[in-house]
C-alpha positions in Angstrom: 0.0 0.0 0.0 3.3 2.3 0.6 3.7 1.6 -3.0 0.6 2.9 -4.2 0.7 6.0 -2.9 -0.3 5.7 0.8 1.0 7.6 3.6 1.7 5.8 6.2 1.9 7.6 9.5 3.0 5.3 12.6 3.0 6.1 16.7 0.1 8.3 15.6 -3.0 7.7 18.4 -6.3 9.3 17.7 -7.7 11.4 19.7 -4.7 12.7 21.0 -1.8 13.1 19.0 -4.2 14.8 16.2 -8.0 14.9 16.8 -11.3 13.7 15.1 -11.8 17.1 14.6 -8.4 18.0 12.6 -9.1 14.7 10.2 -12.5 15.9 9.0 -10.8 19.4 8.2 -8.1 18.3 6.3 -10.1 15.2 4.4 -13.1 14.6 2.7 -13.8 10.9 4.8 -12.6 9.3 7.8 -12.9 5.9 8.1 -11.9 4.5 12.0 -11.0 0.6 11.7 -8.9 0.2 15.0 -10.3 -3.1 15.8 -12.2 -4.8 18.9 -8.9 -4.5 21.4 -10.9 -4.0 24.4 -12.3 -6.1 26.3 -16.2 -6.2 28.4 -16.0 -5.8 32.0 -18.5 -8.4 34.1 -21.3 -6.6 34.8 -22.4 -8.4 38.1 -21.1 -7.9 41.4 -17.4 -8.0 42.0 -16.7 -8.0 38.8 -14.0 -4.7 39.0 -12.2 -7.3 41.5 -8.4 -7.5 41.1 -8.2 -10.9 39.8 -10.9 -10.6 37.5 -9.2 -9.7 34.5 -10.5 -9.2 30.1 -9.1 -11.7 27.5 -7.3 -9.3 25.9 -5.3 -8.0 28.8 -4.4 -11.3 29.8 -3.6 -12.2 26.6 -1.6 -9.2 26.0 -0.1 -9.6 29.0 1.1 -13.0 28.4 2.2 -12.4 24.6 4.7 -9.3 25.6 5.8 -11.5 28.8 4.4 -9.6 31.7 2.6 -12.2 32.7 4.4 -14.1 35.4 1.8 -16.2 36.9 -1.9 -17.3 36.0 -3.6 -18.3 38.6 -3.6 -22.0 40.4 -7.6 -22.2 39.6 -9.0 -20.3 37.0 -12.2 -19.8 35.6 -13.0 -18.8 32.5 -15.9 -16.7 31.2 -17.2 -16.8 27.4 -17.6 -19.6 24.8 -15.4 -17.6 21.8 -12.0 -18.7 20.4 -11.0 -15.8 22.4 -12.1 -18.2 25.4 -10.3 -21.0 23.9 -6.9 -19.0 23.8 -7.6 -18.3 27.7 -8.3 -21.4 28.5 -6.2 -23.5 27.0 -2.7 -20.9 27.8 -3.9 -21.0 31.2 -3.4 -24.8 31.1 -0.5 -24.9 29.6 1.4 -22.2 32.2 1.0 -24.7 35.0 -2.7 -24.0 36.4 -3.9 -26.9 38.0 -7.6 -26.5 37.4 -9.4 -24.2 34.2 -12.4 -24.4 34.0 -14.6 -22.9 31.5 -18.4 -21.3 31.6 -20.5 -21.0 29.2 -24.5 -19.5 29.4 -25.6 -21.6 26.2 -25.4 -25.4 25.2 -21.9 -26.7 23.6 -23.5 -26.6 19.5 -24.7 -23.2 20.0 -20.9 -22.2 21.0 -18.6 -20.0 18.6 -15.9 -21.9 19.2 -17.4 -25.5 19.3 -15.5 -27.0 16.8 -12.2 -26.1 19.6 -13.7 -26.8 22.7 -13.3 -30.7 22.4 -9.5 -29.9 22.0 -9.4 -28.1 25.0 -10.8 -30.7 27.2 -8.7 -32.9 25.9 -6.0 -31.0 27.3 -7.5 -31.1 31.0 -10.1 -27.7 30.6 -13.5 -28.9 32.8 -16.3 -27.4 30.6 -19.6 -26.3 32.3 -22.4 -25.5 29.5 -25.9 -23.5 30.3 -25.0 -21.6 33.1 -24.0 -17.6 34.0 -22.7 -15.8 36.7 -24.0 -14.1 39.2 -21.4 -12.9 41.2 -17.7 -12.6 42.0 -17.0 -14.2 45.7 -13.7 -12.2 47.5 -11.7 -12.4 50.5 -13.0 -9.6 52.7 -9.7 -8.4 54.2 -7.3 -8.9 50.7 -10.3 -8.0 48.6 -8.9 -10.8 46.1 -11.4 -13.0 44.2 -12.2 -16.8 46.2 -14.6 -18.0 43.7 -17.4 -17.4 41.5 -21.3 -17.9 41.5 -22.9 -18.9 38.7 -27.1 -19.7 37.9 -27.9 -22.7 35.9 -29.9 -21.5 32.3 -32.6 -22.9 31.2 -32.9 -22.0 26.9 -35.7 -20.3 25.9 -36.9 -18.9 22.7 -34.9 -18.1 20.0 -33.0 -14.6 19.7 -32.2 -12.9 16.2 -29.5 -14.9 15.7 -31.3 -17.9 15.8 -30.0 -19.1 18.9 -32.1 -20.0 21.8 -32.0 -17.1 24.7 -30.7 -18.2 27.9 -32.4 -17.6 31.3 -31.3 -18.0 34.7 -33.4 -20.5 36.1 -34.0 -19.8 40.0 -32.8 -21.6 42.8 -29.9 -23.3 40.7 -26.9 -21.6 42.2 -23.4 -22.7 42.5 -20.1 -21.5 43.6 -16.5 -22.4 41.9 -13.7 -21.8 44.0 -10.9 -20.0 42.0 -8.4 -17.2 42.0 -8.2 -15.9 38.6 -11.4 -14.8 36.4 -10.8 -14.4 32.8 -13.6 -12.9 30.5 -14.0 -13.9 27.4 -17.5 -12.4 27.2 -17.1 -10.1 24.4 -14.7 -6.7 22.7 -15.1 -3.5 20.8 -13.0 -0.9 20.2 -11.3 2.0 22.2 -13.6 5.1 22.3 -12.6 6.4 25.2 -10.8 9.2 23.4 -14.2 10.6 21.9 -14.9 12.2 25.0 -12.0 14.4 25.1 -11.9 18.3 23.2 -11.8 18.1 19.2 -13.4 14.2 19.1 -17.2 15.6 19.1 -19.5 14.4 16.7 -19.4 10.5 17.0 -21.6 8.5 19.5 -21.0 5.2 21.5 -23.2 2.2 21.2 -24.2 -0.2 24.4 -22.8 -3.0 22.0 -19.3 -0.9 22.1 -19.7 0.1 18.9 -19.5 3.9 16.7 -23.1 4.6 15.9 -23.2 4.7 12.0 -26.0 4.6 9.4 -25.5 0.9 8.1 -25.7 2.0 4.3 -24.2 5.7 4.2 -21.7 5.3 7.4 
């Protein structure tokens, strides 16, 4: 793309180095494709607990060799390939129990095709169930363990899957000290807050609002 004309401009961030606002001056279309890099917090109780930690950071942390040690239990959230990377790095770093949580059934997984492959390697899979809550340790505030709600499926949702919901009275707790989420990713917009950015909106679904046909 250098060759065909393309300027290239690296260590350039958006949003702060030159602003949303200075783009649309000096060009005719901006078009933002700076991937899914960040990952869903849990939103349940304790879920902003230290050892709960996004797929991508732990990944991240693990690829540039930050990450010195994953946890002795581990559970992990999600039922992506991005869950299958957690899960299956997690095993192979030494922890001695990873288990993995997913709300729907196995065949209605992304990442079904992988998952087999990953117990294999000594992942315990739990299908049709959700959490509820993060369990800590009162004085270290560190996590203990996770509560989860069995699902029952229910009627189909647009994308033809059947919708899970909690089905009362089904509780359970797995003991652990490291919570992964795999639970979904969308891009860093943080930076449209800040002076010369105005103009774009966020999504809930951590997406840029955009007309689907004109952009």
């Amino acid at each position: 793309i250098v060759d065909l004309g393309v300027d290239v401009r690296l260590n350039c961030r958006i949003g702060t180095d030159v602003t949303l606002g200075e783009l649309r001056h000096d060009y005719s279309a901006v078009f933002l494709g700076m991937g899914a890099q960040s990952g869903r917090p849990l939103p349940a109780p304790g879920g902003d607990a230290p050892n709960v930690v996004t797929a991508t950071a732990f990944l991240k942390a693990f690829n540039d060799g930050r990450l010195r040690h994953v946890g002795k239990r581990v559970v992990v959230i999600g039922g992506g390939f991005t869950s299958m990377d957690c899960v299956r790095t997690s095993v192979r770093q030494g922890a001695s129990e990873v288990t993995l949580v997913y709300r729907r059934d196995m065949k209605d997984m992304p990442a079904a095709g992988e998952v087999h492959e990953a117990i294999e390697e000594g992942v315990t899979a739990i299908f049709q169930a959700g959490p509820t809550r993060v369990i800590t340790d009162e004085a270290t505030g560190k996590v203990t363990g996770v509560e989860f709600i069995r699902m029952q499926l229910g009627a189909p949702d647009a994308s033809g899957r059947r919708r899970p919901e909690p089905a009362p009275g089904t509780e359970f707790t797995i003991p652990c000290d490291r919570v992964l989420l795999a639970i979904g990713q969308g891009p860093e917009l943080d930076w449209l807050a800040s002076p010369g950015n105005e103009g774009p909106e966020k999504t809930k679904q951590w997406r840029l609002k955009a007309d689907a046909v004109t952009f």
